[in-house]
VOBA-1610 file (N, C-alpha, C; in pm, whole numbers, padded with zeros to 5 digits, always signed):
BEGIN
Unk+00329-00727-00417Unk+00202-00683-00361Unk+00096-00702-00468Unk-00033-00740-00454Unk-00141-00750-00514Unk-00161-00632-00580Unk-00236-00632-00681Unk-00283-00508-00784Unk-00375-00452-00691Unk-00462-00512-00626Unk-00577-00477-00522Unk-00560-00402-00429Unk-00446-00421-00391Unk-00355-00369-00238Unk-00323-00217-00318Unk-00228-00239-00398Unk-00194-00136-00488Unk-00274-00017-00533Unk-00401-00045-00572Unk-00471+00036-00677Unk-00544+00094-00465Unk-00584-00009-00408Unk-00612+00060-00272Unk-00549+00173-00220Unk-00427+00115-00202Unk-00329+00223-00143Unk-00353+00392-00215Unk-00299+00369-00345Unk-00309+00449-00461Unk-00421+00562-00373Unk-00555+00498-00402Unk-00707+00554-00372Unk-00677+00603-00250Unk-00622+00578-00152Unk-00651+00620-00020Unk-00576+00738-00017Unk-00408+00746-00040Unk-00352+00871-00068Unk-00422+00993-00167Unk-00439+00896-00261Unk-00558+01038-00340Unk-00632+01106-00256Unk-00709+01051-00152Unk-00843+01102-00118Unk-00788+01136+00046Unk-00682+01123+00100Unk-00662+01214+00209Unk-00590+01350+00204Unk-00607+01437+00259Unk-00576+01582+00280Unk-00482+01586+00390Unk-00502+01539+00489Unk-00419+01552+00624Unk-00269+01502+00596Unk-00236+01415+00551Unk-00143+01389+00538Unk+00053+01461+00508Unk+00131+01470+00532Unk+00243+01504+00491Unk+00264+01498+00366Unk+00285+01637+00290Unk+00252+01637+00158Unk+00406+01564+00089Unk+00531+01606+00137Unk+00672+01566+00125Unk+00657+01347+00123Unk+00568+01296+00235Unk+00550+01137+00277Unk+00463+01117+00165Unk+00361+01202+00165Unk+00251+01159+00061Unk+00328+01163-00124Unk+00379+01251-00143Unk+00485+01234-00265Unk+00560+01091-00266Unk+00645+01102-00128Unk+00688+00942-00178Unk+00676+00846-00214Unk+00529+00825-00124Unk+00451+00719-00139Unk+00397+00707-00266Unk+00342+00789-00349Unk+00248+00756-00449Unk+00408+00726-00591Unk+00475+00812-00510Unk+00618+00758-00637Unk+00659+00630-00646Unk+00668+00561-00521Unk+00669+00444-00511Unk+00533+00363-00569Unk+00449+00369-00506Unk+00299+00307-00552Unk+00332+00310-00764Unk+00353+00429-00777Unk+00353+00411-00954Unk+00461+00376-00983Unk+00587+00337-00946Unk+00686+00216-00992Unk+00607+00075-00997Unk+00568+00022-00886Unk+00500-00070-00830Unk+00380-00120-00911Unk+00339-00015-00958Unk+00201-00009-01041Unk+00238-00045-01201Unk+00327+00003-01215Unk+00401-00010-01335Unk+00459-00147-01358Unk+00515-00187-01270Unk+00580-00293-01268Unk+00468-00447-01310Unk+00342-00410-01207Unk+00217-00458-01200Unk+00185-00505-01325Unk+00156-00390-01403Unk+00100-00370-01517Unk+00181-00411-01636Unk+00316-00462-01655Unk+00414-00525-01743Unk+00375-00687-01666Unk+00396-00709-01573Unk+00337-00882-01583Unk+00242-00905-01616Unk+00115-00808-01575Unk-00032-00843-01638Unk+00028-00865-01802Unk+00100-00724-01894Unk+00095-00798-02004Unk+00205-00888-02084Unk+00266-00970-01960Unk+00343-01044-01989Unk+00267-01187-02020Unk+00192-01165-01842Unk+00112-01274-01882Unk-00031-01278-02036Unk-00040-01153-02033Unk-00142-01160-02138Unk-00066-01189-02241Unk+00044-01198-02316Unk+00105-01291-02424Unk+00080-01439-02433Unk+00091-01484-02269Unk+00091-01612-02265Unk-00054-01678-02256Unk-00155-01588-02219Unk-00270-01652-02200Unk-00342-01705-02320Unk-00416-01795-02269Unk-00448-01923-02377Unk-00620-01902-02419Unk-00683-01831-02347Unk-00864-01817-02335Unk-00887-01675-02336Unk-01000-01685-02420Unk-01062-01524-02401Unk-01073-01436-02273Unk-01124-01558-02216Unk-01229-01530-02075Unk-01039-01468-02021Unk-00967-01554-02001Unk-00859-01519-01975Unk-00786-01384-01997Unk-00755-01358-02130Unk-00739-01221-02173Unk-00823-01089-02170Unk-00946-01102-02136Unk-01006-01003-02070Unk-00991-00946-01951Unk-00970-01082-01896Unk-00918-01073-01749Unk-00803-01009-01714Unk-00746-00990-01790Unk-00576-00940-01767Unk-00592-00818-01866Unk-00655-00775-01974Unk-00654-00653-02038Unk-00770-00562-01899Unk-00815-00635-01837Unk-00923-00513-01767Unk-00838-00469-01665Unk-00735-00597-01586Unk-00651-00552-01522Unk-00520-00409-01553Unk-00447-00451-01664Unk-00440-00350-01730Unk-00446-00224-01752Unk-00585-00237-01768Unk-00643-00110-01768Unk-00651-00053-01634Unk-00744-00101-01535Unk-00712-00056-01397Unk-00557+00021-01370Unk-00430-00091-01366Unk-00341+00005-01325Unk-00312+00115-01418Unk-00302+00132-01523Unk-00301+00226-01615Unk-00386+00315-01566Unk-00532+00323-01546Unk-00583+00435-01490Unk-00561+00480-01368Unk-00543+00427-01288Unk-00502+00486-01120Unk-00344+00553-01183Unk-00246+00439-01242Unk-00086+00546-01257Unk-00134+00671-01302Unk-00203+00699-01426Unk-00264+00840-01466Unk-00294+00930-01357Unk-00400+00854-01267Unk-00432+00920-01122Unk-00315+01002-01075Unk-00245+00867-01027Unk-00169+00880-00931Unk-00030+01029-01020Unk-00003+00988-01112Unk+00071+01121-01159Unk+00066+01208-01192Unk-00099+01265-01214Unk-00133+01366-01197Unk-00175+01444-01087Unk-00166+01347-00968Unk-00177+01385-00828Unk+00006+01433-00775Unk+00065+01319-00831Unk+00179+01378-00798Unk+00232+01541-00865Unk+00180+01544-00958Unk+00265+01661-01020Unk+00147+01816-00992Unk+00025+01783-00919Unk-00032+01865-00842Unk+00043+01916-00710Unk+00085+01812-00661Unk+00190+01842-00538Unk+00313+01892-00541Unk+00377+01882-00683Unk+00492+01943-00695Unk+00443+02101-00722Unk+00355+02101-00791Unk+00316+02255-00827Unk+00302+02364-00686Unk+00212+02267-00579Unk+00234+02322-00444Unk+00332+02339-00373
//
């Protein structure tokens, strides 16, 4: 799945309430494997990249999933507290 799709998904579970809090746990557990996973090819490929313009590109990515997983596991462990 795309980082885009990913970091989407991520955002949308954050920001709904209605949802099944037990479905909504799963999901974002999954989403931060996924995210994780994401975020080791970005810097797999950032070893291999050859251009600046390039390596920015993949450190900003990076960063993105790194900040939503933060999100996302501090959302999860809000829900466990509930």
């Amino acid at each position: 799945m795309k980082a885009k799709k990913l970091i989407a998904k991520m955002q949308a579970l954050l920001s709904k309430d209605e949802r099944d809090i037990a479905r909504q746990k799963k999901e974002i557990e999954k989403l931060l494997v996924a995210l994780e996973a994401k975020e080791q090819h970005f810097r797999h490929k950032l070893e291999l990249a050859d251009t600046d313009v390039e390596r920015e590109k993949l450190e900003r990515k990076i960063a993105v999933c790194n900040a939503q997983r933060q999100k996302g596991g501090q959302a999860l462990i809000s829900l466990k507290e509930d």
